[in-house]
C-alpha positions as CSV (number, residue, x, y, z in Angstrom):
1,X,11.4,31.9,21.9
2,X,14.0,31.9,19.4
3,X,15.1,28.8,20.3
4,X,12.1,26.9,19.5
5,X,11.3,29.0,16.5
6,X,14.6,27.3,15.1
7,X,13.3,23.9,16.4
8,X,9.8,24.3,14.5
9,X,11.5,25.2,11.5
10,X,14.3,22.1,11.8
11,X,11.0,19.8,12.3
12,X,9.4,21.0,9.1
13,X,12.7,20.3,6.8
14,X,12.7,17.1,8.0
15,X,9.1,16.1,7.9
16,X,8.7,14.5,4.7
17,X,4.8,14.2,2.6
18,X,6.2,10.3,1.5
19,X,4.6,7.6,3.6
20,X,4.6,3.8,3.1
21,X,1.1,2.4,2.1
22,X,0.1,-0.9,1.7
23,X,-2.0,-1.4,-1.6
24,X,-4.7,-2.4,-1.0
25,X,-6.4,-5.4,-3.5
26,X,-9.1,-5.0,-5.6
27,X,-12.4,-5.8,-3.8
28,X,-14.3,-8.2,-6.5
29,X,-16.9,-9.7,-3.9
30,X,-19.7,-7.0,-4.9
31,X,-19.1,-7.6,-8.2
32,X,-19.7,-11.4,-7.7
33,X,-22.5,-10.6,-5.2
34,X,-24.5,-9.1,-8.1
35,X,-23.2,-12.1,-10.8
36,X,-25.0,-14.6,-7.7
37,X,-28.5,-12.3,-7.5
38,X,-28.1,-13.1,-11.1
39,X,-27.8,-16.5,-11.2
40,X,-29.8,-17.3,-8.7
41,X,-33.1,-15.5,-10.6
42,X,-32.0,-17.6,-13.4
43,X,-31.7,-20.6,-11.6
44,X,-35.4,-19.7,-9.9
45,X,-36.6,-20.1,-13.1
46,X,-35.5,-23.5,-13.9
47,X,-37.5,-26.2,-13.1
48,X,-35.4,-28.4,-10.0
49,X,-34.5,-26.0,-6.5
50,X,-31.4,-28.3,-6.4
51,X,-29.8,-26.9,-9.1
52,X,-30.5,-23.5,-7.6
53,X,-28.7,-24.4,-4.1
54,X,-25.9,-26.0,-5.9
55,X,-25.1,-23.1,-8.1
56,X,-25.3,-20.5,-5.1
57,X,-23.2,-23.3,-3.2
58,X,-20.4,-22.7,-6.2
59,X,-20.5,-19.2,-6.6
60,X,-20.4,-18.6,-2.8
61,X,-17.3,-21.2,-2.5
62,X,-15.5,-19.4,-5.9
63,X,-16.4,-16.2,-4.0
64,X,-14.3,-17.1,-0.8
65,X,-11.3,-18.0,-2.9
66,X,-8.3,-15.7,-2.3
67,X,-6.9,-14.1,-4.9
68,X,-3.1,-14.6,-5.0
69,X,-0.7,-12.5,-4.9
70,X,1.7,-11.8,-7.8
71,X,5.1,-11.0,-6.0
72,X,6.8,-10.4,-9.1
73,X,4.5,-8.1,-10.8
74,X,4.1,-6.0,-7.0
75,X,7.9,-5.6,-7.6
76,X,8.7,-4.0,-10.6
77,X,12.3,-2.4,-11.1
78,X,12.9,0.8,-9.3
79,X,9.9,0.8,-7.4
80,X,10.3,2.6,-3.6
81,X,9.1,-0.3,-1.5
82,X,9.1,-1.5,2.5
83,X,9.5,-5.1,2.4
84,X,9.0,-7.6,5.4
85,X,11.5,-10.2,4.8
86,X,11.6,-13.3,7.8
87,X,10.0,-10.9,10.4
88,X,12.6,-7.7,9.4
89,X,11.4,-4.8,7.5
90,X,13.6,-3.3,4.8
91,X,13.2,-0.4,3.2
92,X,14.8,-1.0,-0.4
93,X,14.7,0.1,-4.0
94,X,14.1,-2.9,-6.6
95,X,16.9,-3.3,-9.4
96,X,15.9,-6.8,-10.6
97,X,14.6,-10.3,-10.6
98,X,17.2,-12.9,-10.9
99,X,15.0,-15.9,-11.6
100,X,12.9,-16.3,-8.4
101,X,15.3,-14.1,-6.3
102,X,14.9,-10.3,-5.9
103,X,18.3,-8.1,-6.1
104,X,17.3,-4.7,-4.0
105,X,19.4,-1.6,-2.7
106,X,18.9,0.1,0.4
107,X,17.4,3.3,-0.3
108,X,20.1,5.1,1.4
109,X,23.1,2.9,0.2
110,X,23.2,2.4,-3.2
111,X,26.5,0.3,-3.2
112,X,25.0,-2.1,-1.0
113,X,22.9,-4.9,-2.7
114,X,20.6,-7.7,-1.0
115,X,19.1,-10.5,-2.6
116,X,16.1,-12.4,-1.3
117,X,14.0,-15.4,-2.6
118,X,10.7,-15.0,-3.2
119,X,9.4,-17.4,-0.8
120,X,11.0,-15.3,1.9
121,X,8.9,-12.0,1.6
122,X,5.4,-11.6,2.4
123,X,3.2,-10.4,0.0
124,X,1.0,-9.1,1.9
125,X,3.2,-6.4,3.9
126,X,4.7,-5.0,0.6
127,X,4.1,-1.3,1.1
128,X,4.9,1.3,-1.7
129,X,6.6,4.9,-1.5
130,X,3.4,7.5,-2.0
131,X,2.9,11.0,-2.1
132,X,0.6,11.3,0.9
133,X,-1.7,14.3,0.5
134,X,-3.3,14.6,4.3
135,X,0.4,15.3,5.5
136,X,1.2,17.4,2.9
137,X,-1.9,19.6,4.3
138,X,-1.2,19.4,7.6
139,X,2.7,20.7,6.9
140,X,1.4,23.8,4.6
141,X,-0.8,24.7,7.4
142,X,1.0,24.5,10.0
143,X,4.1,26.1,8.0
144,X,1.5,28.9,7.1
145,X,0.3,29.4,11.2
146,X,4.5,29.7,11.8
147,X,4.8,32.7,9.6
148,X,1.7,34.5,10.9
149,X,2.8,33.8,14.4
150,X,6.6,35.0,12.9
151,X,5.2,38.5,11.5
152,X,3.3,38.9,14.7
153,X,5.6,38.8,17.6
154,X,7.9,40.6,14.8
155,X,4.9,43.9,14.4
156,X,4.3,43.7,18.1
């Protein structure tokens, strides 16, 4: 028993409540759905329906578009990052931009630096350090459920 009493407790230090999330972008297509119910009442009311299919045409076509992604501004200095660089995945603190290249550190080597171009990382796998509350909860309870089951088999 006390043998995997000191397991359980090993398990919980080395838990941590960080995870890497992917942010997600902002979702502007019901904001353009309601600027097309818009224009397309105005539109009714003019007086040719080709100009109303042509305008819902455009805003349907601008509303497809995908916004791009900003590598630069995703990567700030010393941001906490997971980075998928030509099909690896790094796990890196950003120090700078030299010019289109990023200079990183591993997060557990500080001495170490790697520098990648821009071109080379996808945007879309860039996943920030974050505090991630569901864990957090799940550790506290379970943490709390350990000391219960600690004072009872110690009163019994």
């Amino acid at each position: 028993m006390q043998k995997n009493l000191y397991l359980i407790v090993i398990l919980f230090s080395l838990t941590s409540c960080y995870t890497y999330q992917v942010k997600k972008q902002a979702n502007t297509s019901t904001g353009n759905k309601q600027d097309l119910k818009k224009t397309s009442a105005s539109a009714n009311m003019a007086s040719s329906p080709m100009k109303n299919t042509a305008a819902e045409f455009q805003n349907m076509s601008s509303q497809q578009a995908p916004v791009p992604i900003n590598i630069q501004e995703k990567l700030s200095p010393n941001k906490n990052v997971k980075i998928d660089v030509d099909g690896k995945s790094y796990k890196v603190i950003v120090d700078r931009w030299e010019g289109d290249s990023l200079v990183v550190h591993p997060t557990h080597s500080a001495k170490k630096t790697l520098k990648f171009h821009k071109n080379q990382i996808n945007g879309d796998k860039i996943a920030e350090k974050r505090f991630s509350q569901p864990i957090a909860d799940i550790i506290t309870v379970l943490a709390y459920a350990g000391i219960a089951a600690g004072i009872y088999f110690l009163v019994r």
